[in-house]
N, C-alpha and C positions, 0 to 999 in steps of 0.2 A: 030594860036593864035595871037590875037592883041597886039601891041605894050603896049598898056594902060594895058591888061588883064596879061602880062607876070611880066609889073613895079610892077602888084599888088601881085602876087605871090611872085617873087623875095623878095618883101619888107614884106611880110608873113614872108616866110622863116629865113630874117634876123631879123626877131621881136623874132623869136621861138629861134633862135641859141643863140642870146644875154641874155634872159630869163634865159636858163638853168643857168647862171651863177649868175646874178641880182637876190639880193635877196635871195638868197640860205640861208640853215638854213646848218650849218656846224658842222656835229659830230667831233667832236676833244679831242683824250687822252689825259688827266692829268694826273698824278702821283698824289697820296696822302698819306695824311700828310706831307704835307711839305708848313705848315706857315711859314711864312705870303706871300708867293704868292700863294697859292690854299687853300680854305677851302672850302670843298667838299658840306660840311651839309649847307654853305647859297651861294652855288656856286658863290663867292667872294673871292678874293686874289688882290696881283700887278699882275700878271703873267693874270691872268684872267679876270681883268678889264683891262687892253692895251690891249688884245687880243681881246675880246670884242668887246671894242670901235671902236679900229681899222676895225675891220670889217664892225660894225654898218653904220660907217661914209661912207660904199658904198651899203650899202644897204641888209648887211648879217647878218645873225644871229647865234653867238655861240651856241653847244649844247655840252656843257662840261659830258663828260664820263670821268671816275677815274679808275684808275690801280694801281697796284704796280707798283712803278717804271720802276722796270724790264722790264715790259709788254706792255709797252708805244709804244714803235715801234714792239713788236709781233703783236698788235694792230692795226697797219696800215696793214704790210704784210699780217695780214690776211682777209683785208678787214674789221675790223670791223670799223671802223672807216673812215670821211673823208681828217681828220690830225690832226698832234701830236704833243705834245707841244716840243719835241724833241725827235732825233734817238739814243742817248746814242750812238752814236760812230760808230754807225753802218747805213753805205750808203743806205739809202733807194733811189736811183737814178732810180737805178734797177727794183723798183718795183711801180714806176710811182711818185714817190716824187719830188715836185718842193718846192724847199728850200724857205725860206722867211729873211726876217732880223731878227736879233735878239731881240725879246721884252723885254727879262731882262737880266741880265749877272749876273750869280751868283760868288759872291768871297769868294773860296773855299782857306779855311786854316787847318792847322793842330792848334788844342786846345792840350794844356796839362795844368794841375794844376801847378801854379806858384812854389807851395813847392818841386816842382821835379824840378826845374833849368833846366828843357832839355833844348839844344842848337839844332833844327833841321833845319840845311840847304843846306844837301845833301841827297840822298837816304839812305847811309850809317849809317847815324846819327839814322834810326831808326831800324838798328839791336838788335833784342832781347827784343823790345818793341809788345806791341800787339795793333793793329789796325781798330776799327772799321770806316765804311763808310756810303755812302748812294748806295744806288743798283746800278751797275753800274760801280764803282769808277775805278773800277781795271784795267777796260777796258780803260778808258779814263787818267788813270796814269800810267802805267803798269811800267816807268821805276822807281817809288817814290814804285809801291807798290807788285811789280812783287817780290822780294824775301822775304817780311815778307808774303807773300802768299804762297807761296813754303815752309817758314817754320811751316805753321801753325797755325801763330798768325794775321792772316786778316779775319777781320768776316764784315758781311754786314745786315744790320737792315734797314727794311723798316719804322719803325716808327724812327724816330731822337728825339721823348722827349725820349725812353729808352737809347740812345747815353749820352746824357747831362746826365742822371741819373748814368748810367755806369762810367763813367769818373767821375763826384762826388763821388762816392763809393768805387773809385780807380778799377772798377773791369777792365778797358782798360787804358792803356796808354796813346793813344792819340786821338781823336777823329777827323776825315776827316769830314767838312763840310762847308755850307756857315756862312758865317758871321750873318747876321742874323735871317737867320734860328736857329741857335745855340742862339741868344742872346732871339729872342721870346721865346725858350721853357724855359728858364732859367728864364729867369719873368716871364712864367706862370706856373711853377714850385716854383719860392718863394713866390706865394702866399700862397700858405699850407705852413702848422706849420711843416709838417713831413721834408721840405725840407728848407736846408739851403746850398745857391752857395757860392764855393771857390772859392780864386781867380783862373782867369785863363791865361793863354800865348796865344796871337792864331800866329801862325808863316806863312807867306806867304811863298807858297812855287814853285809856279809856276806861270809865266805871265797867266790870263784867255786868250783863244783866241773867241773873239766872234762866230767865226765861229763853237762853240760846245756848241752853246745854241739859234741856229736856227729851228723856228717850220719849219716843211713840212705838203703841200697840196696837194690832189691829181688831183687838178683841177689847171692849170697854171692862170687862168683867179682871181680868188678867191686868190692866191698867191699875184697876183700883185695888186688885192685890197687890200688887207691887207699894203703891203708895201708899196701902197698911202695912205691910213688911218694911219700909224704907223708913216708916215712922218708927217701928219697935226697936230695928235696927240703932236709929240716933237714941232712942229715951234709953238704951240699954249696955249704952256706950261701947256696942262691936262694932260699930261706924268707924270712931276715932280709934278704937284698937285697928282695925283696917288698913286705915293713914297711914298710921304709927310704925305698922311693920313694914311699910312699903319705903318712908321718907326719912326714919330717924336712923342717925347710923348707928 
């Protein structure tokens, strides 16, 4: 084989290796119900517009699948997917996941109705109260919610407007969730006449650590596009324009 005829190969080859990556249309688990970063029916959110974009900007293309929450990382493990909007706690390392940066950081607080005075700012504080969450929670708090689960009163709801509605009707104590996530369903709740928001408390009750709201890819290559594109996205301020049109009224 000639010199000339092996550069042509060789550079064959690396045209085909680089491909598989370039351009790639990328299955990836979302959770749903959970506005304002995923809305399934015009596959549109924050969570899902950075994610997106971020990709976009290397030449990939989202294809958003919806789950229950739960199922978000059953989802990868079983192959049905090519990555997930996060592993709920559980190490996908194992199963070929290459971690990415965090596209959003949810800030997860305890709600209670102001007319309850609760004070909660120890695990203890919520003995004998009942707790709903979002799928998941338990694993990712376990020392906040490891004993109202043991006694009973830890429930978890995939949809979060029946949370907000819950807690209005006193039927839960305290309601686990993001900030606002909880504040959209509560304005899209007082637009009917049937629903009228109490005030409410929300209690920070744990530093977030970013690192527990990182997507994984099963491809390394697509990984690190994304965490080029998620870079250009913040230094070019479409990030916060993102936010902005999702949270500001």
């Amino acid at each position: 084989m000639s010199a000339q005829s092996f550069c042509r190969r060789l550079l064959l080859v690396l045209c085909c290796c680089s491909s598989a990556s370039w351009g790639a249309d990328v299955l990836m688990a979302f959770g749903e119900k959970i506005p304002p970063y995923c809305f399934p029916e015009s596959d549109s959110g924050i969570e899902l517009e950075v994610i997106g974009e971020a990709l976009a900007l290397r030449g990939h293309r989202l294809k958003p699948r919806y789950y229950p929450l739960a199922r978000v990382p059953l989802a990868f493990r079983h192959g049905e997917v090519d990555a997930a909007m996060t592993d709920l706690g559980q190490d996908l390392t194992d199963q070929g996941g290459h971690y990415g940066e965090p596209a959003v950081i949810y800030q997860n607080v305890l709600v209670t109705l102001r007319n309850r005075q609760l004070n909660l700012q120890r695990p203890e504080d919520l003995k004998g109260l009942s707790v709903v969450a979002f799928q998941g929670a338990a694993k990712r708090y376990p020392e906040w919610l490891g004993a109202t689960q043991a006694a009973g009163l830890y429930f978890e709801q995939n949809n979060q407007e029946l949370q907000v509605l819950g807690l209005n009707k006193g039927r839960y104590d305290v309601v686990l969730s993001d900030r606002s996530i909880y504040h959209y369903f509560e304005q899209l709740l007082s637009r009917t006449a049937l629903f009228k928001a109490k005030a409410v408390d929300m209690h920070s009750f744990t530093e977030e650590d970013p690192q527990n709201y990182r997507p994984v890819f099963r491809d390394a290559q697509v990984r690190d596009d994304f965490n080029a594109g998620l870079q250009q996205l913040k230094k070019s301020g479409r990030y916060q324009q993102i936010y902005d049109s999702y949270l500001k009224p």
